[in-house]
Biopython code that builds the backbone (N, CA, C, O; Angstrom):
import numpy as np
from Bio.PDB.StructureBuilder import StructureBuilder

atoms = [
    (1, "UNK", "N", (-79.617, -3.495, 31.911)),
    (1, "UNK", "CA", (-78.908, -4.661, 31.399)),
    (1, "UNK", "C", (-77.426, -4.348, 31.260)),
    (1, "UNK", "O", (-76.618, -5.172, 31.689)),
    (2, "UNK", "N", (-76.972, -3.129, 30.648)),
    (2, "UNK", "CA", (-75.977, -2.787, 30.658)),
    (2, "UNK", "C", (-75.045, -2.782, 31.883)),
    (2, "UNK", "O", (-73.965, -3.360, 32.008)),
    (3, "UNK", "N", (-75.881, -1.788, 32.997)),
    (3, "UNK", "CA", (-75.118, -1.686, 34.132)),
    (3, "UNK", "C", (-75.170, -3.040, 34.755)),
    (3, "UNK", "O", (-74.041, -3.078, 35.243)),
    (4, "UNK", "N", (-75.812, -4.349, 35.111)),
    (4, "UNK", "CA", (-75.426, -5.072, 35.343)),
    (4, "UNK", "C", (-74.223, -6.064, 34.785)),
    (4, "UNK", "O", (-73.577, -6.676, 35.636)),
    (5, "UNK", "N", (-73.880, -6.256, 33.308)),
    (5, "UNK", "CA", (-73.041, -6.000, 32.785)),
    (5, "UNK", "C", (-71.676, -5.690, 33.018)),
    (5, "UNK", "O", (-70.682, -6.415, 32.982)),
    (6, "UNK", "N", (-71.802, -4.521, 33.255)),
    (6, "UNK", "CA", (-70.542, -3.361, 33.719)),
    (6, "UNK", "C", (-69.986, -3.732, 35.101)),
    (6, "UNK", "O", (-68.765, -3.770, 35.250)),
    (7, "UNK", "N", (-71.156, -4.123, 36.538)),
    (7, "UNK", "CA", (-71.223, -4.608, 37.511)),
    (7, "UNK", "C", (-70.551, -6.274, 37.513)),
    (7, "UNK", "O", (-69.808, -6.580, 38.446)),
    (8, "UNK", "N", (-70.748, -6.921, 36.823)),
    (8, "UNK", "CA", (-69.849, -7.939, 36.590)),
    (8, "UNK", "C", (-68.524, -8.327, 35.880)),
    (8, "UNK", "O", (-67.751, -9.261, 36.093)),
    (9, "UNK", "N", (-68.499, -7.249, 34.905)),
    (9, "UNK", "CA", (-66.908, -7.429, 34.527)),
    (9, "UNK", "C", (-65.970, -6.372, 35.793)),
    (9, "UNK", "O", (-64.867, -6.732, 36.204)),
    (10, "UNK", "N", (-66.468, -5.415, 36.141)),
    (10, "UNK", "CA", (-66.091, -5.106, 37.593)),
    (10, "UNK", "C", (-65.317, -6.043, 38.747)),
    (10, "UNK", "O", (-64.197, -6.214, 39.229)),
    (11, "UNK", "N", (-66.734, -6.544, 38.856)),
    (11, "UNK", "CA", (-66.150, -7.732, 40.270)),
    (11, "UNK", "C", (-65.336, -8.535, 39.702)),
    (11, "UNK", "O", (-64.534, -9.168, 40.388)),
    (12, "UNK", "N", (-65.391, -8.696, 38.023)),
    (12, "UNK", "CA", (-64.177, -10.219, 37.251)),
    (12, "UNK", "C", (-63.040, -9.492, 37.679)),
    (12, "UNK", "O", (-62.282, -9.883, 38.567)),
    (13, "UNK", "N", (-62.908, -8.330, 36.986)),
    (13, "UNK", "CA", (-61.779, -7.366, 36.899)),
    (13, "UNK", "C", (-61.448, -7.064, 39.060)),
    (13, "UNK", "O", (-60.320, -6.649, 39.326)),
    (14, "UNK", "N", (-61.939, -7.180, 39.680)),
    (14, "UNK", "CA", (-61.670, -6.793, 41.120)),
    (14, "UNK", "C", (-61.202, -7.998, 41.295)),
    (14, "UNK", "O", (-60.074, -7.867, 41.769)),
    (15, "UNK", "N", (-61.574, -9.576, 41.112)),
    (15, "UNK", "CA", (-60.899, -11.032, 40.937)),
    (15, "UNK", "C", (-59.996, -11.419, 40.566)),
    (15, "UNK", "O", (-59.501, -12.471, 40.969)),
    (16, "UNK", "N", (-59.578, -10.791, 39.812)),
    (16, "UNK", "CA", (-58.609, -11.361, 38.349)),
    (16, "UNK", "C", (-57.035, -10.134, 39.533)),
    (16, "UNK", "O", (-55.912, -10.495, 39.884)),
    (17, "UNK", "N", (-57.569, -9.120, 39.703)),
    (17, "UNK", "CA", (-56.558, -8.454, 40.701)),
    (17, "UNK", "C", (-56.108, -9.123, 41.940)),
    (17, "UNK", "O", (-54.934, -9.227, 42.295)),
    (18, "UNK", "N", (-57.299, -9.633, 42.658)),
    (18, "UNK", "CA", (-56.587, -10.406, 43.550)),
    (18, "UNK", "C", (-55.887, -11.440, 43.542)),
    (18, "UNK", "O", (-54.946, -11.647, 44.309)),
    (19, "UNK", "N", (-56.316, -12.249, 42.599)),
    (19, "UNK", "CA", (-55.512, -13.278, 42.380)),
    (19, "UNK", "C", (-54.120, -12.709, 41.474)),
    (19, "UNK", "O", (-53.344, -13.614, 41.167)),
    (20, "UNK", "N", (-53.867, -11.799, 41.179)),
    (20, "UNK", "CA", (-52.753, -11.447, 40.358)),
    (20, "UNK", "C", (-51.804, -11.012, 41.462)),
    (20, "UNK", "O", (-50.584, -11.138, 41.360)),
    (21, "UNK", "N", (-52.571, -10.364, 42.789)),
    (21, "UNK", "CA", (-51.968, -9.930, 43.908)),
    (21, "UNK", "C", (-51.386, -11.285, 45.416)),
    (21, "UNK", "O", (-50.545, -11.370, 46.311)),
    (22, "UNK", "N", (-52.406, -11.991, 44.884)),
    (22, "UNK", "CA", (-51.914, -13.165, 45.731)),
    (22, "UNK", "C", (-50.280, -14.398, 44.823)),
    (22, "UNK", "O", (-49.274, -15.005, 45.192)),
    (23, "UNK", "N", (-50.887, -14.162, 43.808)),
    (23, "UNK", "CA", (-49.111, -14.647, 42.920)),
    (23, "UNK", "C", (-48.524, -14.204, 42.848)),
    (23, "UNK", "O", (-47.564, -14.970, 42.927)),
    (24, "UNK", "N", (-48.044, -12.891, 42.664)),
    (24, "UNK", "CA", (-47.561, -11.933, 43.334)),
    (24, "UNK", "C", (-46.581, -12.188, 44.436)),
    (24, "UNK", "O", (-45.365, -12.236, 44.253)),
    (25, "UNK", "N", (-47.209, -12.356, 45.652)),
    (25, "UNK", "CA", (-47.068, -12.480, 46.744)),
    (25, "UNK", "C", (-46.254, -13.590, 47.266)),
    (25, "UNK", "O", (-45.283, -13.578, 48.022)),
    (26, "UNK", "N", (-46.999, -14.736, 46.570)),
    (26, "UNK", "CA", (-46.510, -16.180, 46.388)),
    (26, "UNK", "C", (-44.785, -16.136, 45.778)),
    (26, "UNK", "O", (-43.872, -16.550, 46.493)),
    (27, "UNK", "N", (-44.572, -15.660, 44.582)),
    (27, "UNK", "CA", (-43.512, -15.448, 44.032)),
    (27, "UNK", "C", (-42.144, -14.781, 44.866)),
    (27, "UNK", "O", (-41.014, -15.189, 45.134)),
    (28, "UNK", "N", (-42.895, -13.565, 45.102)),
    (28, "UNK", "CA", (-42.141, -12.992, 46.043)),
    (28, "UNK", "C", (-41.689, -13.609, 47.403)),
    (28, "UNK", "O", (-40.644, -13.280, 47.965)),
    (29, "UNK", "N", (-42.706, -14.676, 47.953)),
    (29, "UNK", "CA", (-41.953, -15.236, 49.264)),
    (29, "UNK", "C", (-41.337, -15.926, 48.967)),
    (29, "UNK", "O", (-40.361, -16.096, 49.697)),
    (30, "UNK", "N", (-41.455, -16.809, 47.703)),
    (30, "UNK", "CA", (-40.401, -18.088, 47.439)),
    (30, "UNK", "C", (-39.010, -17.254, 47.311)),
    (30, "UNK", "O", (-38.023, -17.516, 47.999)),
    (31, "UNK", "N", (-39.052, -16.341, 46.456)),
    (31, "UNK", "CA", (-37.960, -15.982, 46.020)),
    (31, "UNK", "C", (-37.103, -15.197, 47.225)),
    (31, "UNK", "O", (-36.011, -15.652, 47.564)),
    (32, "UNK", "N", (-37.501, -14.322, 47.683)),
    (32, "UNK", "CA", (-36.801, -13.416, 48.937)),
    (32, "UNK", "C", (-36.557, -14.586, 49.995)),
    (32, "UNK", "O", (-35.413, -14.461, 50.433)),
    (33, "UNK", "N", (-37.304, -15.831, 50.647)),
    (33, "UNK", "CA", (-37.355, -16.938, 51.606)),
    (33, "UNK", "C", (-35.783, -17.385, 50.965)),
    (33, "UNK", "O", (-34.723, -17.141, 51.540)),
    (34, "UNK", "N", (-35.924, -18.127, 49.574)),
    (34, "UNK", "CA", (-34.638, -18.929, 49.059)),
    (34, "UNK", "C", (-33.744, -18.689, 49.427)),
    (34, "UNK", "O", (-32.985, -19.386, 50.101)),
    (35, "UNK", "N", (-33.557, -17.033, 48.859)),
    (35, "UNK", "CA", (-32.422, -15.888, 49.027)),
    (35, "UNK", "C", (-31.822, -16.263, 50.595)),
    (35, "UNK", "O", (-30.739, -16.772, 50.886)),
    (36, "UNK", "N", (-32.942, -15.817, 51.493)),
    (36, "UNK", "CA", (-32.563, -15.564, 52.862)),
    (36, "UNK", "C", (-32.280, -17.083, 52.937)),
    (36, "UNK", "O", (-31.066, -17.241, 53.058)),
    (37, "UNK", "N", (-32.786, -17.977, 52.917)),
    (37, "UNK", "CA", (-32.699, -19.457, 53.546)),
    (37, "UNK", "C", (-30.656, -19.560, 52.877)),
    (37, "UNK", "O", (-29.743, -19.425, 53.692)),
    (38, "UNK", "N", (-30.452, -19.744, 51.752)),
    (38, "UNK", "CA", (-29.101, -19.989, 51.075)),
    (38, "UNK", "C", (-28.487, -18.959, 51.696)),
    (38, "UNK", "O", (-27.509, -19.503, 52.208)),
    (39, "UNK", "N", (-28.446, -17.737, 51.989)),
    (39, "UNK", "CA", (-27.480, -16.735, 52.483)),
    (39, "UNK", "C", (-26.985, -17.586, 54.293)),
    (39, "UNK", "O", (-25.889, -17.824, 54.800)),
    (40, "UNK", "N", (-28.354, -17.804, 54.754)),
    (40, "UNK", "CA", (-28.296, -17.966, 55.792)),
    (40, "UNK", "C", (-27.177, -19.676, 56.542)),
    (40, "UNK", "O", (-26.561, -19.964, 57.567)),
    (41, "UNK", "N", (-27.658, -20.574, 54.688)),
    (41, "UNK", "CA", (-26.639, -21.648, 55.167)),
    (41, "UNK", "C", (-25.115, -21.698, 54.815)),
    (41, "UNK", "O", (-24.331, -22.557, 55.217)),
    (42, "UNK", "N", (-24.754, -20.399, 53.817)),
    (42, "UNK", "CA", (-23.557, -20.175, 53.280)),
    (42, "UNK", "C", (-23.267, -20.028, 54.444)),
    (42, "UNK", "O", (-22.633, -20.989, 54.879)),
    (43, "UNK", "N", (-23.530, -18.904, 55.464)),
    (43, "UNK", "CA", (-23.124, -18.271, 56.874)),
    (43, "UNK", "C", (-22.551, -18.874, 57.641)),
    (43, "UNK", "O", (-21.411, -18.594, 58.011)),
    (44, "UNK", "N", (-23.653, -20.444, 58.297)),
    (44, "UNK", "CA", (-23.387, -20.883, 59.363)),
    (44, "UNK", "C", (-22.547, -21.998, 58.826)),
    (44, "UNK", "O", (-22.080, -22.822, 59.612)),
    (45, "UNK", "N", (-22.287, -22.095, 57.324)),
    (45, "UNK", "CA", (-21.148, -22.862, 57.010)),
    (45, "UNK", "C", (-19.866, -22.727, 57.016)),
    (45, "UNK", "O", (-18.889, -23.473, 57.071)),
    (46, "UNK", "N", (-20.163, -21.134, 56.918)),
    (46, "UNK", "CA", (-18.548, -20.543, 56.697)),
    (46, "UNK", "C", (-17.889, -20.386, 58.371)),
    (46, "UNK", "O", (-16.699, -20.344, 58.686)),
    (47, "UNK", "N", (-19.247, -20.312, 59.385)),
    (47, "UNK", "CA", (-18.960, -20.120, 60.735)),
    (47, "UNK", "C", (-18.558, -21.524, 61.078)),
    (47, "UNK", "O", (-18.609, -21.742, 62.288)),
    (48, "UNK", "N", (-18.192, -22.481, 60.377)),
    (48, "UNK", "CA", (-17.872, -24.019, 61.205)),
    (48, "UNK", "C", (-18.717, -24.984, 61.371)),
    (48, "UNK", "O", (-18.335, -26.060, 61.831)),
    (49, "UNK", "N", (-20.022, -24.760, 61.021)),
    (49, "UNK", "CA", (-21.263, -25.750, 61.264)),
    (49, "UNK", "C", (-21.312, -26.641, 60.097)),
    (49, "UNK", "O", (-20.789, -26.221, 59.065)),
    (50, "UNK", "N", (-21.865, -27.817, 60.094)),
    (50, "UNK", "CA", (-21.894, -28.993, 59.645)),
    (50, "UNK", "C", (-23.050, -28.356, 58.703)),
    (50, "UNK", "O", (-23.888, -27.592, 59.184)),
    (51, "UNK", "N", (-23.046, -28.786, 57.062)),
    (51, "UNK", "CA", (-23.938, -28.417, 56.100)),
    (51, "UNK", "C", (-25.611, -28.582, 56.700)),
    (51, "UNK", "O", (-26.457, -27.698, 56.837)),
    (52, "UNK", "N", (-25.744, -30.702, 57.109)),
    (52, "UNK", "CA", (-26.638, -30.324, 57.678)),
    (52, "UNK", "C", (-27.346, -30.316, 58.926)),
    (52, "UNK", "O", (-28.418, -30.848, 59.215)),
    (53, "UNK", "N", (-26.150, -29.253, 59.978)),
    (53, "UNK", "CA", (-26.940, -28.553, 60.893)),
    (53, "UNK", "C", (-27.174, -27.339, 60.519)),
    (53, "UNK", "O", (-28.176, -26.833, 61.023)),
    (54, "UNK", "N", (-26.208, -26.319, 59.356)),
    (54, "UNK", "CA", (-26.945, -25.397, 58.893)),
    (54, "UNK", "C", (-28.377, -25.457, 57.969)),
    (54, "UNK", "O", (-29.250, -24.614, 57.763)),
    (55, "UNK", "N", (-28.239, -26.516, 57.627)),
    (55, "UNK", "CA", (-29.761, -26.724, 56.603)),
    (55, "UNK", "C", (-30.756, -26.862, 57.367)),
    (55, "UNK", "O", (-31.690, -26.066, 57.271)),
    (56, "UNK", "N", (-30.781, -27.749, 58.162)),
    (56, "UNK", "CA", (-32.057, -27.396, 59.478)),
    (56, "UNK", "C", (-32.294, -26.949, 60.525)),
    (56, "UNK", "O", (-33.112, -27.255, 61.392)),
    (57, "UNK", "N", (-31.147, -25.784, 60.405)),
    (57, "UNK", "CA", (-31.384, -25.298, 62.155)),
    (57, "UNK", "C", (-32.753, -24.329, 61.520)),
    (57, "UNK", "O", (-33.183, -24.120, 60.385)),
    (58, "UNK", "N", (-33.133, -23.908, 62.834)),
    (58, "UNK", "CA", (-34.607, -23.036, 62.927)),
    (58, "UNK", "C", (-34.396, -21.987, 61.928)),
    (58, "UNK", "O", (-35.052, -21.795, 60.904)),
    (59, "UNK", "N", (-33.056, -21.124, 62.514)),
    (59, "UNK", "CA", (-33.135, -19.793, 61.774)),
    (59, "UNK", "C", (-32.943, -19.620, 60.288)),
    (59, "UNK", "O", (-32.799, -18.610, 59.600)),
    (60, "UNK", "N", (-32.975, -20.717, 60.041)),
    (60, "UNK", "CA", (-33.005, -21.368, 58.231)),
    (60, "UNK", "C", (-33.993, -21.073, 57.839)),
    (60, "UNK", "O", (-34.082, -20.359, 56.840)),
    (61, "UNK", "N", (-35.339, -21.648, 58.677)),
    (61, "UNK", "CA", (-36.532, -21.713, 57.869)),
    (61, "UNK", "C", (-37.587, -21.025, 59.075)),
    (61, "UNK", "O", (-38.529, -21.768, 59.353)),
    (62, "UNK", "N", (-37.546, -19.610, 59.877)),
    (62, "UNK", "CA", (-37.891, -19.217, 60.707)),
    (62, "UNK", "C", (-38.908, -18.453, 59.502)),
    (62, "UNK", "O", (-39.999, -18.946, 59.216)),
    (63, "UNK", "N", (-38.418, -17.256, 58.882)),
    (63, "UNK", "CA", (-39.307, -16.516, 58.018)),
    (63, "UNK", "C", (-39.846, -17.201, 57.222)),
    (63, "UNK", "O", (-40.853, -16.642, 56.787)),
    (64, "UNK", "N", (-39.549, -18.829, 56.511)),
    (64, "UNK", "CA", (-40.779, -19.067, 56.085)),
    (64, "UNK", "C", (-41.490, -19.353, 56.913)),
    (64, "UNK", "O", (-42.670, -19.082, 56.690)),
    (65, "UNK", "N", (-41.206, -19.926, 58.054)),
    (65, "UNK", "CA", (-42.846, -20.320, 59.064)),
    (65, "UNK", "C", (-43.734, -18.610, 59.044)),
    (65, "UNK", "O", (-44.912, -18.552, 58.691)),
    (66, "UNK", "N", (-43.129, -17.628, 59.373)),
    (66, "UNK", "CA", (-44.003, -16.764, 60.255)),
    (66, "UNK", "C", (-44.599, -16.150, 58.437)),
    (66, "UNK", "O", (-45.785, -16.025, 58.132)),
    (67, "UNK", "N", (-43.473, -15.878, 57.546)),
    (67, "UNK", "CA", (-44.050, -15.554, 56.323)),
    (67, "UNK", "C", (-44.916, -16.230, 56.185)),
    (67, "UNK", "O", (-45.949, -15.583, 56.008)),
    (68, "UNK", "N", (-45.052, -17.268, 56.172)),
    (68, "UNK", "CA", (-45.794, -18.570, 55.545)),
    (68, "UNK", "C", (-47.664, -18.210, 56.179)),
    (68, "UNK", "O", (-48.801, -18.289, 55.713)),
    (69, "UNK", "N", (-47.212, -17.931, 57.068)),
    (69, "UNK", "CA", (-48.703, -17.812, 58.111)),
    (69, "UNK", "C", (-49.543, -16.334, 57.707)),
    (69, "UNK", "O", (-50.601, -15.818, 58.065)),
    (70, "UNK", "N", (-48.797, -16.094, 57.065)),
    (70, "UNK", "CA", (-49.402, -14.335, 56.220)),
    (70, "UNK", "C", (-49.904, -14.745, 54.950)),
    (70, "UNK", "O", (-50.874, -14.246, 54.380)),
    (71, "UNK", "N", (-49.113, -15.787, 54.489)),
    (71, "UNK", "CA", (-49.383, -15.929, 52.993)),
    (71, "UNK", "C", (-50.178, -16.796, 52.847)),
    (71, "UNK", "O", (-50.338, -17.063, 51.656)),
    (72, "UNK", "N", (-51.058, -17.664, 53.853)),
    (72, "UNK", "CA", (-51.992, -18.587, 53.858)),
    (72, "UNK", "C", (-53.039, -17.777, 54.723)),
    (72, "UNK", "O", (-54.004, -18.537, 54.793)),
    (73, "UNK", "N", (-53.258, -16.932, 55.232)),
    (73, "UNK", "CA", (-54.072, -15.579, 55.132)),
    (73, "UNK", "C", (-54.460, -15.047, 53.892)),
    (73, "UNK", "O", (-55.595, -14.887, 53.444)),
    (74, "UNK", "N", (-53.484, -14.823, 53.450)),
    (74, "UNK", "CA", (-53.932, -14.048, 52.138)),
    (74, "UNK", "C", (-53.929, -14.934, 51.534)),
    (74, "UNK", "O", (-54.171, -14.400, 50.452)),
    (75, "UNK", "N", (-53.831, -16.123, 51.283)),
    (75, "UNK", "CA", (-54.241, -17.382, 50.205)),
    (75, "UNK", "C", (-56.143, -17.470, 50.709)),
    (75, "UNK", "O", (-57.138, -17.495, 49.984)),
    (76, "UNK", "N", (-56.013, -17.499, 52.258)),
    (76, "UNK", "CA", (-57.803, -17.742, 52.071)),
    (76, "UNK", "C", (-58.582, -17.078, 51.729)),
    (76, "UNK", "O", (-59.603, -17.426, 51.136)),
    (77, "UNK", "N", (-58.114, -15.430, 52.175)),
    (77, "UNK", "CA", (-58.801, -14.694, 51.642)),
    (77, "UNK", "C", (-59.063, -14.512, 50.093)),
    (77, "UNK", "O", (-60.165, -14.330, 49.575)),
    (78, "UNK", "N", (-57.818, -14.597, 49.439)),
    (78, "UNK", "CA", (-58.125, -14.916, 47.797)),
    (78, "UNK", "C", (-58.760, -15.836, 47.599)),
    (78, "UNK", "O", (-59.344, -15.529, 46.559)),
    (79, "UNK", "N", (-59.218, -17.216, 47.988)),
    (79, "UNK", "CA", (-59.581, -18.176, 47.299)),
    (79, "UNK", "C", (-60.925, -18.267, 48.355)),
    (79, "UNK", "O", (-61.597, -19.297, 48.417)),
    (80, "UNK", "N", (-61.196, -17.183, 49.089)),
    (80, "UNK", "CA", (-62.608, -17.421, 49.753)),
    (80, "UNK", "C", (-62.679, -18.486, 50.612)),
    (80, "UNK", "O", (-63.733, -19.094, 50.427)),
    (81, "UNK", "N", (-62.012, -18.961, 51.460)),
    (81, "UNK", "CA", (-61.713, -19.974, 52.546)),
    (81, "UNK", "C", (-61.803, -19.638, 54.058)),
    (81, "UNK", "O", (-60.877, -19.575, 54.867)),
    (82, "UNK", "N", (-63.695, -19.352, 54.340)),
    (82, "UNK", "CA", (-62.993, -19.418, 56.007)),
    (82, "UNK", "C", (-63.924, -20.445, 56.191)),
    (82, "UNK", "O", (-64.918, -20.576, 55.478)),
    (83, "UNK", "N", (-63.550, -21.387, 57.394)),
    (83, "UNK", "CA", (-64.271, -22.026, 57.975)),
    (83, "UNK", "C", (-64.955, -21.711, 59.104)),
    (83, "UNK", "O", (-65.856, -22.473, 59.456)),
    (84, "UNK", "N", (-64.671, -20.600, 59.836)),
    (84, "UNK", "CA", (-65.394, -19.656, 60.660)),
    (84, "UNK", "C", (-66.368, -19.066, 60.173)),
    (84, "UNK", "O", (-67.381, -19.490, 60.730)),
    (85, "UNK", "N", (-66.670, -18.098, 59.218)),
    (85, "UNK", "CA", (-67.857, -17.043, 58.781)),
    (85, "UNK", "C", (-67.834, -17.376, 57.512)),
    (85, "UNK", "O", (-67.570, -16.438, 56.761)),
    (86, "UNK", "N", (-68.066, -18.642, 56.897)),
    (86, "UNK", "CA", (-68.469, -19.088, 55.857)),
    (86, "UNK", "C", (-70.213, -18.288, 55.616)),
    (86, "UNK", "O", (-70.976, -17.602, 56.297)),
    (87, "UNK", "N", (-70.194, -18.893, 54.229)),
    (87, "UNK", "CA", (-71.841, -18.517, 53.403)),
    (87, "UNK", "C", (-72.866, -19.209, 54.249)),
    (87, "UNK", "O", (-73.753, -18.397, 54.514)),
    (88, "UNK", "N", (-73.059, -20.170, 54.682)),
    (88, "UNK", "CA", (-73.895, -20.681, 55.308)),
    (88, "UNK", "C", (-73.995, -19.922, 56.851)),
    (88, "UNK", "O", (-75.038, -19.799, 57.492)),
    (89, "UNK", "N", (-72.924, -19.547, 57.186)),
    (89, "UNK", "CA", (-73.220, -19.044, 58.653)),
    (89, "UNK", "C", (-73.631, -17.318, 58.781)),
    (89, "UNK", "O", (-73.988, -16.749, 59.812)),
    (90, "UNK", "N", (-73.462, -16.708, 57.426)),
    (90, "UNK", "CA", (-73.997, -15.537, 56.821)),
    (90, "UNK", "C", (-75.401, -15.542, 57.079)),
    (90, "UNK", "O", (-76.113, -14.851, 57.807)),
    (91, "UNK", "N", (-75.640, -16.573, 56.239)),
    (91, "UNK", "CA", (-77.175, -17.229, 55.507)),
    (91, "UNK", "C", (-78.409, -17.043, 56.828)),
    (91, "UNK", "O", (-79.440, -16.390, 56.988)),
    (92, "UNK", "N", (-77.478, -18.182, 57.733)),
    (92, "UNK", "CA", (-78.234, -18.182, 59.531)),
    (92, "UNK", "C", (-78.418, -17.237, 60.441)),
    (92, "UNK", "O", (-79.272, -17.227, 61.327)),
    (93, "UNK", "N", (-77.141, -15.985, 60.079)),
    (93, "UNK", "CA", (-77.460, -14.875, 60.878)),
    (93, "UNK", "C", (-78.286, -13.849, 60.249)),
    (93, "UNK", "O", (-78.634, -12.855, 60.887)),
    (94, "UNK", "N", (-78.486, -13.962, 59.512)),
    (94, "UNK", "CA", (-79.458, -13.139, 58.251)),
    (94, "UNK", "C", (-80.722, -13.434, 58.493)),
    (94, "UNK", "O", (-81.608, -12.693, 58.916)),
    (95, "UNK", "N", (-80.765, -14.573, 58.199)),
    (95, "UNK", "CA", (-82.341, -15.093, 58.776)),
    (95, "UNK", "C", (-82.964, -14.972, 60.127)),
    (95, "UNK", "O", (-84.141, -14.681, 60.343)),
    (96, "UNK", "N", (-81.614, -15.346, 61.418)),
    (96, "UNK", "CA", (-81.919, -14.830, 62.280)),
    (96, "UNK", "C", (-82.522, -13.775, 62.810)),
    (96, "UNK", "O", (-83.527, -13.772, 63.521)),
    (97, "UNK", "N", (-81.561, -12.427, 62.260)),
    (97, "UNK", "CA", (-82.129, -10.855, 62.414)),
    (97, "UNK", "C", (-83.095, -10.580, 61.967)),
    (97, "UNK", "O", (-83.816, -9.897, 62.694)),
    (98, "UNK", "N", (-83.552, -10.886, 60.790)),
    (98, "UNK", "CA", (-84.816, -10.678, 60.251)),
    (98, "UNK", "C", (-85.827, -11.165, 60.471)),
    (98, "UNK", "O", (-86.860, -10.799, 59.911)),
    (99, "UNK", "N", (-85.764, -12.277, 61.495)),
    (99, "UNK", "CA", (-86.525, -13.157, 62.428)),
    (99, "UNK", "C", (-87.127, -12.215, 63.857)),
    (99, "UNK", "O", (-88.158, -11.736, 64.330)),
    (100, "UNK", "N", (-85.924, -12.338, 64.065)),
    (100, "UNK", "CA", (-86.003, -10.962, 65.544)),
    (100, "UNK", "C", (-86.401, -10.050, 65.157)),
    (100, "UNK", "O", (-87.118, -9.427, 65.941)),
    (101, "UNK", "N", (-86.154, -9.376, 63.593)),
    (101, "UNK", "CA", (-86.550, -8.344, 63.376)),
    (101, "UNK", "C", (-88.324, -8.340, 62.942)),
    (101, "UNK", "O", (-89.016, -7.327, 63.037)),
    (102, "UNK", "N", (-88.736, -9.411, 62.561)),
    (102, "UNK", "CA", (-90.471, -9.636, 62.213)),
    (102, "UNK", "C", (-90.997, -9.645, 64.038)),
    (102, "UNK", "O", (-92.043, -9.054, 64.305)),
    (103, "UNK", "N", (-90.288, -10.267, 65.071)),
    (103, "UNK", "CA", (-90.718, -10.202, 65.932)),
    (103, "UNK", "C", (-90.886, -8.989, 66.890)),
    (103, "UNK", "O", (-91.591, -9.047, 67.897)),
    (104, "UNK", "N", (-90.420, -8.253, 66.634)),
    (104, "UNK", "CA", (-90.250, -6.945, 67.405)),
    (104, "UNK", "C", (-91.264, -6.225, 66.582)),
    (104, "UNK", "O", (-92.080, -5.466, 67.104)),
    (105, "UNK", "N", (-91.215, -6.484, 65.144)),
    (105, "UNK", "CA", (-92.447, -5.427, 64.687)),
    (105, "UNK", "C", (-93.695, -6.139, 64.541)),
    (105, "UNK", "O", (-94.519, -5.605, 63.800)),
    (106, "UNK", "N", (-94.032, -7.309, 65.129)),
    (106, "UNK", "CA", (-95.169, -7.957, 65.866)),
    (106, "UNK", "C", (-95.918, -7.530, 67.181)),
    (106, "UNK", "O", (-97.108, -7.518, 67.494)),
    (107, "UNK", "N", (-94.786, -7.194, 67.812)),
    (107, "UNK", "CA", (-95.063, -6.894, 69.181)),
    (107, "UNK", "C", (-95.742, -5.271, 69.150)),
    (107, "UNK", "O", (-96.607, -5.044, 69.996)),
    (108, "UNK", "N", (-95.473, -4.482, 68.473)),
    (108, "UNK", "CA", (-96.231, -3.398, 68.238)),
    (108, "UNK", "C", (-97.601, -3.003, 67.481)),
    (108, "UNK", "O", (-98.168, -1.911, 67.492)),
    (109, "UNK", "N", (-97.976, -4.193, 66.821)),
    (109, "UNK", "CA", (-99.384, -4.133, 66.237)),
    (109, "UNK", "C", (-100.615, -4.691, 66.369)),
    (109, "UNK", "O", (-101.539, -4.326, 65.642)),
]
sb = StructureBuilder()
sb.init_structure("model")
sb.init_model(0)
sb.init_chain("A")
sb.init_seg("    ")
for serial, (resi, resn, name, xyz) in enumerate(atoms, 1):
    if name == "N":
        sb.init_residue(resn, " ", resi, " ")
    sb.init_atom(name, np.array(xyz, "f"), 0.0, 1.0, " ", f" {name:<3s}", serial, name[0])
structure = sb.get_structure()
């Protein structure tokens, strides 16, 4: 009773990390993205460009796209989001093998 117990404030405590590691993360892109995004329109302002063609040219908001695509990775993985190898498609290959697997040890008896 105990060790099950122990086994679940575990996995809370292994939860409670990831999600502390995914805000984290979150924080950190807003903040370093801002940084870079404002450095980047001071630049092409001071180079002669119109406020907003520096506000929407690409290289404004380039690292958040490609950041962005890391951090919604690691958003699914924290919040348990695939639509590929979801629980149910676990569930089917599980049953499967153990299907194949009753059948093969049929065939020998």
């Amino acid at each position: 009773m105990e060790t099950a117990n122990k086994e679940k404030q575990n996995r809370a405590k292994k939860r409670v990390e990831e999600l502390k590691g995914f805000y984290r993360h979150l924080a950190v892109y807003l903040v370093v993205n801002s940084v870079i995004s404002i450095a980047k329109i001071i630049q092409n302002v001071g180079n002669g460009e119109a406020f907003t063609d520096a506000l929407f040219d690409f290289g404004t908001f380039a690292v958040w796209v490609f950041w962005g695509i890391g951090l919604a990775f690691h958003a699914a993985k924290t919040f348990s989001y695939n639509p590929f190898f979801n629980r149910d498609w676990e569930e089917r290959q599980i049953r499967k093998f153990m299907e194949e697997e009753r059948k093969e040890t049929e065939k020998f008896k």
